[in-house]
C-alpha positions in Angstrom: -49.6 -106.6 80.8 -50.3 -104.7 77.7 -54.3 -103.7 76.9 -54.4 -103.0 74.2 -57.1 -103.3 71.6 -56.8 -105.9 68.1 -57.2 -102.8 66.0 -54.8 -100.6 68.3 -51.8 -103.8 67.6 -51.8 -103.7 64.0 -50.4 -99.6 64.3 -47.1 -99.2 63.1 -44.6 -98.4 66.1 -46.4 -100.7 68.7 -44.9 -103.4 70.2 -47.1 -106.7 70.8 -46.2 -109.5 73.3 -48.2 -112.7 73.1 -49.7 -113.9 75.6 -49.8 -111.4 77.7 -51.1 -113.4 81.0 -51.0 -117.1 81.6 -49.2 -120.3 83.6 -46.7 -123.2 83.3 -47.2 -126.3 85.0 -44.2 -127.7 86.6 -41.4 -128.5 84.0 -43.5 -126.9 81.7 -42.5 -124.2 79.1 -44.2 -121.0 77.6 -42.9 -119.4 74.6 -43.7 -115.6 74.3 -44.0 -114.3 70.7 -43.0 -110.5 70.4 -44.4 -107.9 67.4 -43.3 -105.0 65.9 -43.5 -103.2 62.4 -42.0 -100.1 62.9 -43.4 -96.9 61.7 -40.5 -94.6 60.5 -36.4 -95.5 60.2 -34.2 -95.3 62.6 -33.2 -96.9 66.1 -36.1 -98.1 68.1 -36.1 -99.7 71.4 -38.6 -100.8 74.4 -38.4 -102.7 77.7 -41.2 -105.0 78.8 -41.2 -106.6 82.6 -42.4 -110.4 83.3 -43.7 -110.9 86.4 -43.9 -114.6 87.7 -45.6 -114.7 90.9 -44.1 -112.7 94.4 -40.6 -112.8 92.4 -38.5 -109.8 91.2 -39.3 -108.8 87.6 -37.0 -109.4 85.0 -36.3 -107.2 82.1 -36.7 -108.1 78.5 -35.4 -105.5 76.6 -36.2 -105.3 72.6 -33.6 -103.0 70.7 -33.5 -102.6 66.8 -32.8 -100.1 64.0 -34.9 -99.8 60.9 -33.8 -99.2 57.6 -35.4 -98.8 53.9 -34.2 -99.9 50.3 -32.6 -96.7 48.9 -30.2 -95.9 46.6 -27.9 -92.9 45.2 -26.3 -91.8 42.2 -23.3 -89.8 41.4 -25.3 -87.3 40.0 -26.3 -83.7 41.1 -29.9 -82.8 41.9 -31.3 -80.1 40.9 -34.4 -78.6 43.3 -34.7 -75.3 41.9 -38.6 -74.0 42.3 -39.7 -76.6 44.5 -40.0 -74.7 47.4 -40.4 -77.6 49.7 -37.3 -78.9 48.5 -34.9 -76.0 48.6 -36.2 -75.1 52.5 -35.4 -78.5 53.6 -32.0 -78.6 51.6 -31.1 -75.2 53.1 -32.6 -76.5 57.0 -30.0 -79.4 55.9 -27.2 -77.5 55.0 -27.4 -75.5 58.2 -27.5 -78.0 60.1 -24.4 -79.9 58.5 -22.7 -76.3 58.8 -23.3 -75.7 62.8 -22.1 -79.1 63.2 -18.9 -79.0 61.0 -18.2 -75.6 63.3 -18.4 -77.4 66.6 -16.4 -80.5 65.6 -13.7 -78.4 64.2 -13.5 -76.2 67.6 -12.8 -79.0 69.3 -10.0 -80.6 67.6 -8.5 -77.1 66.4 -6.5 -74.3 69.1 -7.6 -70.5 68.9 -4.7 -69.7 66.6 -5.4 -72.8 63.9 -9.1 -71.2 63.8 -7.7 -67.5 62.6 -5.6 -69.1 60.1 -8.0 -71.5 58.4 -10.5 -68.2 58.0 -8.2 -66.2 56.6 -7.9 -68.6 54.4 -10.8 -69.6 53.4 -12.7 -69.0 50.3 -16.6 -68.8 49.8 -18.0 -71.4 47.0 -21.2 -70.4 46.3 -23.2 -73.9 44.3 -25.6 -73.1 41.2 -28.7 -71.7 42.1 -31.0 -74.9 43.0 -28.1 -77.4 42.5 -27.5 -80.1 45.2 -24.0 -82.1 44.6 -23.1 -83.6 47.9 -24.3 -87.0 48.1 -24.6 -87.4 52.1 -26.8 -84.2 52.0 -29.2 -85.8 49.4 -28.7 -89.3 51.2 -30.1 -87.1 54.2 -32.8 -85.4 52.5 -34.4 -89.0 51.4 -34.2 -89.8 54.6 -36.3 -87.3 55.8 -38.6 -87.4 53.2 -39.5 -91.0 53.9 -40.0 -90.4 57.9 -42.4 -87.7 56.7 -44.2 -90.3 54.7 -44.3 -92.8 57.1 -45.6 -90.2 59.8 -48.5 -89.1 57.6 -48.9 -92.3 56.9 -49.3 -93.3 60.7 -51.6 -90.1 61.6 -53.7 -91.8 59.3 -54.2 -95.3 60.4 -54.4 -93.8 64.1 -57.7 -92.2 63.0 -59.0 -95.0 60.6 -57.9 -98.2 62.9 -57.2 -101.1 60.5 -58.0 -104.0 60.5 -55.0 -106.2 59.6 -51.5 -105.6 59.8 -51.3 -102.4 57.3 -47.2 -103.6 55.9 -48.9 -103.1 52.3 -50.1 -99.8 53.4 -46.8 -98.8 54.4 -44.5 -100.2 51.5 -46.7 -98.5 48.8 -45.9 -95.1 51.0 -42.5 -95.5 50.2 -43.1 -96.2 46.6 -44.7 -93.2 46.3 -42.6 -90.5 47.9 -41.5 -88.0 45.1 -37.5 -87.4 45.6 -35.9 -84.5 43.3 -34.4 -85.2 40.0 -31.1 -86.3 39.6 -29.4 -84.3 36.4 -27.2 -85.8 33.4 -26.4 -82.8 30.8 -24.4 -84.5 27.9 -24.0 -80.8 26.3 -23.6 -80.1 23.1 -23.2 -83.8 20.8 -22.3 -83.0 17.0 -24.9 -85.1 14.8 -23.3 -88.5 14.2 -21.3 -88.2 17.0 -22.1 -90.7 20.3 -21.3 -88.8 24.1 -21.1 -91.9 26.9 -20.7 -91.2 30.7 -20.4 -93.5 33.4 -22.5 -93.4 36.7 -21.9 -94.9 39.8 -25.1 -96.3 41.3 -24.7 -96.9 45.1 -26.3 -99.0 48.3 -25.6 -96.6 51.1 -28.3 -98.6 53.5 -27.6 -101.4 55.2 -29.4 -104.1 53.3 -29.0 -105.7 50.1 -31.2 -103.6 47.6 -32.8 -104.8 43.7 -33.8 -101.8 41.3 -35.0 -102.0 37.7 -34.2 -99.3 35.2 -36.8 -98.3 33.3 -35.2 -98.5 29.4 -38.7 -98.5 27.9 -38.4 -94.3 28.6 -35.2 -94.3 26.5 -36.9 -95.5 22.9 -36.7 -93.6 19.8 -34.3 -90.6 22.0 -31.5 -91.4 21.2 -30.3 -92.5 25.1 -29.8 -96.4 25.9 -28.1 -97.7 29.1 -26.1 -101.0 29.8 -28.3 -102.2 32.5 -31.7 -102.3 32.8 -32.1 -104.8 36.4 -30.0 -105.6 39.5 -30.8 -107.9 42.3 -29.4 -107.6 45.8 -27.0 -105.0 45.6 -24.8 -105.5 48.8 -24.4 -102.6 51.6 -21.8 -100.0 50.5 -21.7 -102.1 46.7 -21.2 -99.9 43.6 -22.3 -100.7 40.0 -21.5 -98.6 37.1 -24.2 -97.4 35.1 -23.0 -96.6 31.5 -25.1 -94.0 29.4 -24.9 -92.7 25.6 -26.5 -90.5 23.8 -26.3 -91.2 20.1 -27.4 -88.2 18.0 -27.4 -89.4 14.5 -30.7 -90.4 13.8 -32.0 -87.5 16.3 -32.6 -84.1 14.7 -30.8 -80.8 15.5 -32.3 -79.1 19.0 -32.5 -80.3 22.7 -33.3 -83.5 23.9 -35.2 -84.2 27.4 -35.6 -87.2 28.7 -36.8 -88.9 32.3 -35.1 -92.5 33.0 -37.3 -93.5 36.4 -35.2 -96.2 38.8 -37.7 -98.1 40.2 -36.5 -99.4 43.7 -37.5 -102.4 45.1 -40.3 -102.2 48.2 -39.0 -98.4 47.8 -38.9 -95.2 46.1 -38.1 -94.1 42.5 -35.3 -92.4 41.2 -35.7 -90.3 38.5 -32.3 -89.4 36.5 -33.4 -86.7 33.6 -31.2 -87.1 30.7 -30.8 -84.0 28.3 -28.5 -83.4 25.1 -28.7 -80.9 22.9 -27.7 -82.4 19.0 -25.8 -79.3 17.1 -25.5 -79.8 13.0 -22.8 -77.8 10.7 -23.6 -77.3 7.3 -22.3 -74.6 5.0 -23.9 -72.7 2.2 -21.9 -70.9 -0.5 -23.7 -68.6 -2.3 -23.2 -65.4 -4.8 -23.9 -63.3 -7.8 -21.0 -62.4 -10.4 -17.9 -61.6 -8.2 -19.5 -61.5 -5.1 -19.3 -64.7 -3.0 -20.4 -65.4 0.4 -20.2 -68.2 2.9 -23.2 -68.7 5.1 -23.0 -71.3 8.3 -25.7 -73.0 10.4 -26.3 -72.4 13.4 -24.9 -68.5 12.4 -23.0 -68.2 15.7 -20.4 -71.1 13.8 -17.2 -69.4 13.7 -14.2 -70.8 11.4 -10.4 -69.7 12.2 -9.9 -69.3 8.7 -10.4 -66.4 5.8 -11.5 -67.8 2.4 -9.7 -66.2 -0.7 -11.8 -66.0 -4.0 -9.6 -66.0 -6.8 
């Protein structure tokens, strides 16, 4: 029997049975209703016991695992001054590491282990660059069980008073996740750059995002997509971007495209270009000629001869 109060029942992570107490008349039935919302992802179970008169109990046992809508790109990250960030990418990365070491020293003899360190060469990623996927897939993770924890702290100490699932999809909405980074380079003007993304469902339901083109006006930038509905688990979709620099002017171009995940959080991919224009002055008095390029550090594999 469970006492718990109505307030106490509509908490995320608490399991409600219903009724709690009660009796069937002979050849009647009783159906129990069970409740849960669950508070953060991952497996959850719990074990409740019905009693029916002197008899032994019997077990009901409730097992599950929760999951969010999420979503991840082929893209690197970069997390470079967030400090928040970088610790729990480098608490990630450790943890990755130790567990790498103890898997390979169980499957490896001593004299495979010498070998493979001797031969092994340090790679050192950009300063505040993140490229492996299943670390970022990780790092998400995390950041939404932090959300949802906060999120539960607080409804422990303000009880509510209905079942709080709004509360707790607009937490997921808002968790900020790092930038994911597209650098087209250097485009010549009137020249287009295109690169294809993979978009990926690496949860285990069907997901629907929107891309936000509206952020892509009058940049240059456009996409082929701009909304997909129920992605499948493990289901790729090519994203396909170009940057089309004729009608921008000569300089850098920055832009954020947001990926605005269903019931979930957004994705934010910033796009940047920088549009380089050659033109060539000739200029000179009497027999004195000189060529003059822009930008100045244009160099030419060729000597002009004035006759």
């Amino acid at each position: 029997m469970l006492n718990l109060s109505i307030a106490e029942q509509h908490l995320p992570g608490v399991f409600v049975v219903n009724p709690t107490i009660g009796s069937i008349a002979p050849g009647g039935k009783q159906v129990l209703k069970f409740f849960y919302m669950p508070g953060v992802p991952g497996a959850f179970s719990r074990t409740f016991q019905l009693k029916v008169g002197g008899l032994d109990p019997e077990n009901i046992c409730l097992k599950g695992e929760t999951f969010f809508p999420m979503i991840s790109v082929n893209l690197p990250w970069n997390i470079e001054g967030n400090e928040k960030y970088e610790q729990l990418m480098k608490h990630l990365q450790q943890y990755s590491q130790r567990k790498k070491s103890v898997e390979q020293k169980k499957t490896q003899t001593p004299r495979t282990q010498i070998l493979k360190m001797e031969n092994v060469k340090p790679r050192v990623p950009d300063s505040g660059i993140v490229p492996n996927t299943q670390l970022q897939i990780k790092m998400v993770t995390m950041l939404i069980e932090e959300a949802a924890l906060e999120l539960q702290e607080m409804l422990i100490s303000h009880l509510p008073n209905s079942f709080p699932d709004k509360e707790l999809c607009q937490s997921l909405v808002k968790v900020e996740l790092p930038e994911y980074v597209l650098d087209m380079g250097t485009v010549r003007k009137g020249y287009t750059e295109r690169r294809t993304l993979m978009i990926t469902n690496p949860g285990r339901m069907p997901v629907s995002f929107q891309v936000d083109v509206s952020a892509l006006q009058g940049t240059g930038f456009r996409v082929n997509l701009d909304q997909i509905q129920s992605l499948p688990h493990r289901h790729t979709i090519m994203l396909e971007v170009c940057f089309e620099s004729a009608h921008r002017s000569r300089g850098d171009v920055d832009v954020l495209l947001p990926i605005e995940v269903a019931k979930g959080p957004t994705y934010n991919i910033r796009l940047r270009a920088t549009v380089l224009e050659l033109s060539l002055h000739l200029s000179g008095q009497g027999l004195e000629a000189r060529l003059e390029f822009s930008p100045p550090a244009l160099k030419m594999g060729w000597t002009p001869q004035w006759r």
